[in-house]
C-alpha positions in Angstrom: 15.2 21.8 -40.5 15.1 24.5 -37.7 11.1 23.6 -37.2 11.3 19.9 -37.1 14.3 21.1 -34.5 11.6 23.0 -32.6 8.8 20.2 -32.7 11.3 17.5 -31.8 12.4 19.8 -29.3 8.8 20.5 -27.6 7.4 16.8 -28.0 11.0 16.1 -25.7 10.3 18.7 -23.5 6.5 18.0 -23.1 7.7 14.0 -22.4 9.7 15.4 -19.9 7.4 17.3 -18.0 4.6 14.3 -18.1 7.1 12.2 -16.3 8.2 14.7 -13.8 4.4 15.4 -13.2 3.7 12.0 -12.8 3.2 11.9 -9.2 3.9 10.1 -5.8 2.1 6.2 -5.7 0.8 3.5 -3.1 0.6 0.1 -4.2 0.4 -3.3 -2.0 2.7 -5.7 -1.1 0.4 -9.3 -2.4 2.6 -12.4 0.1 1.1 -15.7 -0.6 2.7 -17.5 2.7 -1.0 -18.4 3.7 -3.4 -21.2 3.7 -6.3 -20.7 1.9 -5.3 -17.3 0.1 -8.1 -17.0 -2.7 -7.3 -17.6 -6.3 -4.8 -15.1 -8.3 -7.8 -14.3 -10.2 -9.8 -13.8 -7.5 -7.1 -11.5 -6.0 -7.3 -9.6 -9.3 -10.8 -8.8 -8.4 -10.0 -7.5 -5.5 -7.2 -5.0 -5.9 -9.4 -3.6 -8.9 -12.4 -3.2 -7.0 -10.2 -1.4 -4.6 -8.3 0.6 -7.2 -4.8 -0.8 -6.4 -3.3 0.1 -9.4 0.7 -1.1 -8.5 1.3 -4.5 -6.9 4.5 -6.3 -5.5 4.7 -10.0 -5.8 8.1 -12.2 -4.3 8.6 -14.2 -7.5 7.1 -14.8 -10.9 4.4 -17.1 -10.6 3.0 -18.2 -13.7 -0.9 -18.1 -12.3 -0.2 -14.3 -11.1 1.0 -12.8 -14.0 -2.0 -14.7 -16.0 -4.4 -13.2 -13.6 -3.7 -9.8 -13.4 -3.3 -9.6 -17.6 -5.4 -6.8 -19.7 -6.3 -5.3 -15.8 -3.8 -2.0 -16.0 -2.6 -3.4 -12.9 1.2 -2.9 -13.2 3.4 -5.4 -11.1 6.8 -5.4 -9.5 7.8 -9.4 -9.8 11.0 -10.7 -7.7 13.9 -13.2 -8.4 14.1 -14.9 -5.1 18.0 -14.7 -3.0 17.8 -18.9 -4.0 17.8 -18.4 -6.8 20.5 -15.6 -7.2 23.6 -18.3 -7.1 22.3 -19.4 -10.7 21.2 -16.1 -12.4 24.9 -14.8 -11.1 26.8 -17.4 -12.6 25.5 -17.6 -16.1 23.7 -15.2 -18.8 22.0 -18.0 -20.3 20.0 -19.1 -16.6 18.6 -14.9 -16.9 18.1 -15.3 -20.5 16.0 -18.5 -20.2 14.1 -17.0 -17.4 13.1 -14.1 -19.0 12.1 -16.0 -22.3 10.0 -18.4 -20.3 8.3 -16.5 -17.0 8.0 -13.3 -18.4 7.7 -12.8 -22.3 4.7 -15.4 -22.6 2.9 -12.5 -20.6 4.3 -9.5 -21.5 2.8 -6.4 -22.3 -0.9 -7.8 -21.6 0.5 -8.3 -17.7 2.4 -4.9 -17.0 6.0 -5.7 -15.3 7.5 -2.9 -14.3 10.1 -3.6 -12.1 12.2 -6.6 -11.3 13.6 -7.2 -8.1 17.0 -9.5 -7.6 17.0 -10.6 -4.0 15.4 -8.9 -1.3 17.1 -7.6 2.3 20.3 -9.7 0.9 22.1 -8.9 4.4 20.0 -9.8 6.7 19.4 -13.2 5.5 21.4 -16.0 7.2 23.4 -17.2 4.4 24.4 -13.9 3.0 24.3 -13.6 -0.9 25.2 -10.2 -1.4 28.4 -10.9 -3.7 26.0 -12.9 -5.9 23.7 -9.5 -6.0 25.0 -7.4 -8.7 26.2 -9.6 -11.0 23.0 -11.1 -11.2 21.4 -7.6 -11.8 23.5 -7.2 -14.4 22.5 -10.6 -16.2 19.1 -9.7 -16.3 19.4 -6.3 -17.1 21.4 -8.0 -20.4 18.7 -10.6 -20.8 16.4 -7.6 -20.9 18.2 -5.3 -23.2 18.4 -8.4 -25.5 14.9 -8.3 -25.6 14.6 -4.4 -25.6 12.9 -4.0 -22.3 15.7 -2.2 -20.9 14.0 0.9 -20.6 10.5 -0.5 -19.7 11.6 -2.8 -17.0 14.0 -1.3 -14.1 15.9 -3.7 -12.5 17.3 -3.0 -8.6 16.9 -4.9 -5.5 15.4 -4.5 -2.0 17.1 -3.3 1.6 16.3 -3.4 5.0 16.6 0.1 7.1 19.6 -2.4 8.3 21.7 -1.0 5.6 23.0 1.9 7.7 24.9 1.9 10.2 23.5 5.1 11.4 19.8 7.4 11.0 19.5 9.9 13.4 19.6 12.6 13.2 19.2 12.2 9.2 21.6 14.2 7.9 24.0 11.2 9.7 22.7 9.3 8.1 25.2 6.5 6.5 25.5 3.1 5.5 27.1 0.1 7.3 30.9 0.0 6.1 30.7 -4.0 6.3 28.3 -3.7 3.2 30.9 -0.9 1.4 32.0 -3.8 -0.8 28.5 -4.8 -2.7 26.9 -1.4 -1.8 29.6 0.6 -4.1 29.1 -1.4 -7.2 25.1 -2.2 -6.7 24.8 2.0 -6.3 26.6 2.5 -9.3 24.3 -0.1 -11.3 21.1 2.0 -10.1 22.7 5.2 -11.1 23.9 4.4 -14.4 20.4 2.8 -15.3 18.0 5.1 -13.3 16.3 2.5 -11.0 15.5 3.3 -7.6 17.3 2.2 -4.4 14.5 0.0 -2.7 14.3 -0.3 0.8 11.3 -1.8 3.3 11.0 0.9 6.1 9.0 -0.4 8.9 8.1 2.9 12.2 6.5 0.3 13.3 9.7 -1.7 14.3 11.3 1.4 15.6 8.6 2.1 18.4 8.3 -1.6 19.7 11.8 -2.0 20.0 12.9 1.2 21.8 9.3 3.1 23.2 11.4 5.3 25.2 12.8 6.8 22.8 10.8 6.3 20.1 6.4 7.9 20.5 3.6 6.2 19.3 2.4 9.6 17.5 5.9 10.5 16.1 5.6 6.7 14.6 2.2 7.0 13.3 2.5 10.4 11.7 0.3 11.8 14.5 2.9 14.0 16.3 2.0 17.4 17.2 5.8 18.3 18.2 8.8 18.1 15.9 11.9 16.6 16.1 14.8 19.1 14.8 17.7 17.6 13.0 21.0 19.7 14.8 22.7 19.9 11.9 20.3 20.8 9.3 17.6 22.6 11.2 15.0 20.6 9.1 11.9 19.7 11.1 10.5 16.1 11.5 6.7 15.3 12.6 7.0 11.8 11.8 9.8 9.1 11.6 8.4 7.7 8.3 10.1 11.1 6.8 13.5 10.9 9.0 14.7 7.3 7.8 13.6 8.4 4.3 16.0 11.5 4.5 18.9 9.2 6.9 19.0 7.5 3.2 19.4 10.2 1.2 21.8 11.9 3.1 23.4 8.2 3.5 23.5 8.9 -1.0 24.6 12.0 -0.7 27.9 11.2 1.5 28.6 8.9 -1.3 28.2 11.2 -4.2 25.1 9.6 -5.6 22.4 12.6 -5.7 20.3 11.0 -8.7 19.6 7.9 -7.4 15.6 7.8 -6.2 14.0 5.7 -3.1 11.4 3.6 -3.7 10.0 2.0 -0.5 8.8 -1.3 -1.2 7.7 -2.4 2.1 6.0 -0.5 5.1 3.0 -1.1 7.1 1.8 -1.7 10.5 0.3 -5.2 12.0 -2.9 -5.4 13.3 -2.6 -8.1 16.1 0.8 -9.3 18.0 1.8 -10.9 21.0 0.9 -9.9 24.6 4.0 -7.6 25.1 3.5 -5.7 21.0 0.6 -3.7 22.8 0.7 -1.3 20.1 0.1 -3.6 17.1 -4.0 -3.0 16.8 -6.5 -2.2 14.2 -6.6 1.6 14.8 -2.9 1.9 15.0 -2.4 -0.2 11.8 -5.4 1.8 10.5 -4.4 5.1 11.5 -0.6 4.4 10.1 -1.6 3.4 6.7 -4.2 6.3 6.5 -2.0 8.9 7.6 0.5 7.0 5.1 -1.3 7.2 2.0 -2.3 11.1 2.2 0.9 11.9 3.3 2.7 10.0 0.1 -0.3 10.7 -2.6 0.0 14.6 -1.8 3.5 14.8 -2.9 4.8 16.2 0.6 8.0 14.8 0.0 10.1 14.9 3.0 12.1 17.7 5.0 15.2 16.5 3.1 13.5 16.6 -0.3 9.9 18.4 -0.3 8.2 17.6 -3.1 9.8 14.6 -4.5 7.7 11.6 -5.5 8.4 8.8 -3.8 6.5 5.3 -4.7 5.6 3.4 -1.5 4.1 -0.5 -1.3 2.0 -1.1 1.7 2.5 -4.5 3.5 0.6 -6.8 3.5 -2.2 -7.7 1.1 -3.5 -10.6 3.2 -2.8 -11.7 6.6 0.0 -14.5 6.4 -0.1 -17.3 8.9 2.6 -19.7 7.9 5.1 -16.9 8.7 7.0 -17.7 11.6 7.9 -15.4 14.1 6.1 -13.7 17.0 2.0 -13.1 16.1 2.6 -9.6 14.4 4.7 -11.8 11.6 1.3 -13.1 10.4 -1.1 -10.3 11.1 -0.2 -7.2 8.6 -2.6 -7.9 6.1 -5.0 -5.3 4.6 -7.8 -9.0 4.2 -8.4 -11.7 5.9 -8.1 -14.9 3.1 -11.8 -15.1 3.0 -11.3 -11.1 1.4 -13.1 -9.6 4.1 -11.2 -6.5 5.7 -9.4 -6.4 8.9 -9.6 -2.6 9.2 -11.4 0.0 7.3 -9.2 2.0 4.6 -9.4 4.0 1.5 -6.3 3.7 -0.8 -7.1 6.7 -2.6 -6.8 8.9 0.8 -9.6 11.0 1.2 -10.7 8.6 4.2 -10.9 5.6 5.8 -13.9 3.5 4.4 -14.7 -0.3 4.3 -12.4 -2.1 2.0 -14.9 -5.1 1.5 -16.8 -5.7 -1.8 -20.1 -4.1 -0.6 -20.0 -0.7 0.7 -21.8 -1.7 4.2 -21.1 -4.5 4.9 -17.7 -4.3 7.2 -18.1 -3.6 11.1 -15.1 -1.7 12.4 -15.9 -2.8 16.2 -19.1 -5.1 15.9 -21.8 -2.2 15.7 -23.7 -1.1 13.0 -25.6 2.6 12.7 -29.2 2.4 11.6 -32.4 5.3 11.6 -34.0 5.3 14.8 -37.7 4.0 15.0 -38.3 7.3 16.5 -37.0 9.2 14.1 -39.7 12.0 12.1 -39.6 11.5 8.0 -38.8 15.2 8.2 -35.2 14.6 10.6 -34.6 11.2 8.7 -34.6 13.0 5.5 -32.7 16.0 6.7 -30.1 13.9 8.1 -29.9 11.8 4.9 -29.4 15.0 2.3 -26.2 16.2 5.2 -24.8 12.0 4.9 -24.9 12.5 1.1 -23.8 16.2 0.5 -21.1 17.4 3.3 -20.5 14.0 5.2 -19.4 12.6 1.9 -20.9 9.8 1.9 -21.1 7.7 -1.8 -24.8 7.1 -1.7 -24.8 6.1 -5.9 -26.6 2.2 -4.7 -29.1 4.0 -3.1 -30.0 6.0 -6.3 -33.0 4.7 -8.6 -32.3 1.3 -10.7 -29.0 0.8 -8.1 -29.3 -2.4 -5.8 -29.8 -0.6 -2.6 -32.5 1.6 -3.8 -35.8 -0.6 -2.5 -37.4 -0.5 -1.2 -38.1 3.2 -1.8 -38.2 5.1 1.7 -36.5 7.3 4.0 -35.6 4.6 6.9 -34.4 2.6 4.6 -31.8 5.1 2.3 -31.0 6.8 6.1 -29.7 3.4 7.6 -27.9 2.6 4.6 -26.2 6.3 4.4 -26.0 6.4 8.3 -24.0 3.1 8.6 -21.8 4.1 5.8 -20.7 7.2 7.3 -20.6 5.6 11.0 -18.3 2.9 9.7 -16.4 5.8 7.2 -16.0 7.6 10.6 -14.1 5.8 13.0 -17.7 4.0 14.2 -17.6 6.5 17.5 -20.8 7.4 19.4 -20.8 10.8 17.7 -20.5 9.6 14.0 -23.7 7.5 14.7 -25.5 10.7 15.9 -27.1 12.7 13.1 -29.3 15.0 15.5 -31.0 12.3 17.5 -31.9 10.1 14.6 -29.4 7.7 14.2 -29.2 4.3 16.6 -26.7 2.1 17.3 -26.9 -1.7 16.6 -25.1 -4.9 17.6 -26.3 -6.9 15.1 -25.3 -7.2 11.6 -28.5 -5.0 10.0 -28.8 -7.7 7.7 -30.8 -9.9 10.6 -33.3 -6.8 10.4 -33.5 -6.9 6.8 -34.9 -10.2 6.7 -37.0 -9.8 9.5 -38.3 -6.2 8.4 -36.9 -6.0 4.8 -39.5 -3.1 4.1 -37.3 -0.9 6.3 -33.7 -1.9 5.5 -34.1 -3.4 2.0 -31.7 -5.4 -0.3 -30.2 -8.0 2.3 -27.1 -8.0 0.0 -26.5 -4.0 0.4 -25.7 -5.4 4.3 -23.6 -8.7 3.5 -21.7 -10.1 0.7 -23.9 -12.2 -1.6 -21.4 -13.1 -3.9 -21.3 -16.3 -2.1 -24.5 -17.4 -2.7 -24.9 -16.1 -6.8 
């Protein structure tokens, strides 16, 4: 007895330490308010290729949860605030929900969170009474089904929830929301789901730049801002309204409750007077972003702690209305091709298209100079492939980049990978002299010269012509 004690006892213990070393994680944010998004299994293509392994879609949509089946690709799906009257009112409406939308696809499509309205109070016709008793339907509806445990069930916030968050240890929520907020925190604690909340610097800065610096907002401060009555240190506001929510827990005796931040982001285009919605900036936010979440840094408040962050947006969205930012946060263009340059595993910022070369950050290309020696061409290669960390695998024998089989050819495919990788300055396009910079897509040269460049499809995306 005393040794199946002991083994039940370290299989329980070992369980517990997998899931506490489980990690921080970046997923995306996949809106379909757009004309001419590609297919859902199109889209499943593409977050694989890019290793997006967590997802967040607004509803349940049959053709979604089809396409991302057998891909590993685990999904946070949404009950819309329409649609909260009914699944409020009765058990059966969850029940039959869940039977029909999810079930049919379930465990082949991997749901692992369910979200029951989203920013509830800032939505004109406020549902927020209607919030937890849905929660609690389809938590039943699940537990009838014994996905209780699998599937956590807890809805999203805007940063609007407080009332104050600065400094963060102030932090604390709007007293107008005290009579939904008390029961809904309860919910989460008692069934260990995460408080979900879409945290947007990006907002912050626009709204109030004098008080508010681009660096601070895009995790690029050099300075820190000291909270008075903690003494903690913040170097970016990402980590500050993080904490204002804890601290906002904390005043109301919930310390177990987790934050899972389900939007963030940073558009890429706006209107005349958003001067600081731009490729770089969105580009530099995410990047900085994902290292800082996928490191486990935790924040001042809480060093260490995972925290499970969705970047917004998958796509660009133009039906959204609003000012021009509203429809530009979008990691793709419909057409899949990238709007800035990032890597969602965080060891830098490379093209996110579905050829390695093909994306121009600013319309310029880097290719081996004519007057280049073999001898500087091949030097400058072997540093691109070793300590520039370049991934030059399709230029490796039998790959499709290979041939033709010469140095001008492997160098201009390694230097424009490491030019684009590199923020495509004047410097990253160097390499001692034998490096040039183009203005035309290399894939012009290719069919002109294709002895030099090679494989026109190692330049631009064939896929539409096979």
């Amino acid at each position: 007895m005393a040794r199946g004690f002991r083994l039940i006892f370290a299989t329980s213990l070992l369980l517990a330490l997998l899931g506490l070393c489980r990690g921080s994680t970046i997923g995306v944010c996949y809106g379909r308010n757009a004309d001419d998004l590609p297919t859902p299994d199109k889209v499943a293509q593409l977050v694989q290729l890019h290793k997006i392994k967590y997802l967040r879609i607004y509803d349940s949509n049959i053709q979604v949860l089809k396409a991302f089946a057998n891909t590993g690709v685990q999904l946070m799906i949404g009950i819309s605030n329409s649609d909260l009257l009914p699944f409020s009112q009765f058990q059966s409406n969850a029940d039959t929900w869940l039977r029909n939308s999810i079930l049919p696809y379930y465990p082949a499509t991997k749901i692992t969170h369910i979200t029951v309205g989203a920013e509830v109070t800032e939505s004109r016709n406020n549902a927020s009474s209607m919030v937890v008793p849905a929660m609690k339907n389809v938590l039943t509806a699940l537990r009838k089904a014994g996905l209780h445990k699998k599937i956590k069930v807890s809805s999203t916030h805007s940063l609007g929830i407080l009332s104050r968050s600065f400094p963060p240890s102030a932090g604390a929520f709007n007293s107008s929301h005290a009579f939904f907020l008390k029961p809904m925190l309860e919910f989460l604690a008692e069934n260990q789901s995460p408080f979900m909340v879409d945290i947007y610097p990006y907002y912050a800065y626009r709204d109030s730049p004098n008080n508010v610096s681009l660096d601070y907002a895009l995790f690029e401060s050099s300075s820190e801002v000291i909270d008075p009555n903690t003494g903690l240190l913040y170097t970016n506001m990402f980590d500050a309204q993080i904490d204002a929510l804890y601290f906002a827990l904390m005043a109301l005796n919930f310390r177990t409750i987790k934050i899972m931040v389900t939007e963030t982001g940073w558009p890429s285009k706006g209107s005349p007077k958003e001067t600081a919605a731009t490729p770089d900036n969105a580009q530099t936010y995410n990047t900085n972003l994902i290292r800082h979440v996928i490191n486990d840094t935790g924040t001042p408040a809480k060093p260490g702690e995972d925290l499970d962050v969705y970047i917004f947006s998958l796509f660009n969205e133009n039906r959204k209305p609003g000012l021009e930012s509203e429809r530009n946060w979008g990691l793709f263009y419909p057409d899949q091709t990238s709007v800035y340059n990032l890597d969602m595993t965080g060891k830098g910022a490379v093209s996110m298209t579905t050829e390695t070369n093909v994306t121009s950050s600013n319309g310029t290309w880097c290719i081996a100079s004519s007057t280049a020696s073999e001898m500087d061409l091949q030097n400058a290669l072997d540093w691109a492939c070793g300590p520039g960390n370049v991934d030059c695998s399709a230029i490796q024998p039998s790959q499709p980049c290979f041939e033709p089989d010469n140095v001008v050819s492997h160098a201009s495919f390694a230097f424009n990978s490491y030019y684009q990788q590199n923020g495509a300055t004047d410097i990253a396009c160097s390499f001692g002299g034998s490096g040039i910079k183009v203005n035309k897509n290399p894939s012009m040269y290719s069919k002109i010269q294709p002895f030099l460049l090679g494989n026109i499809c190692c330049w631009i995306d064939c896929s539409a012509f096979t």
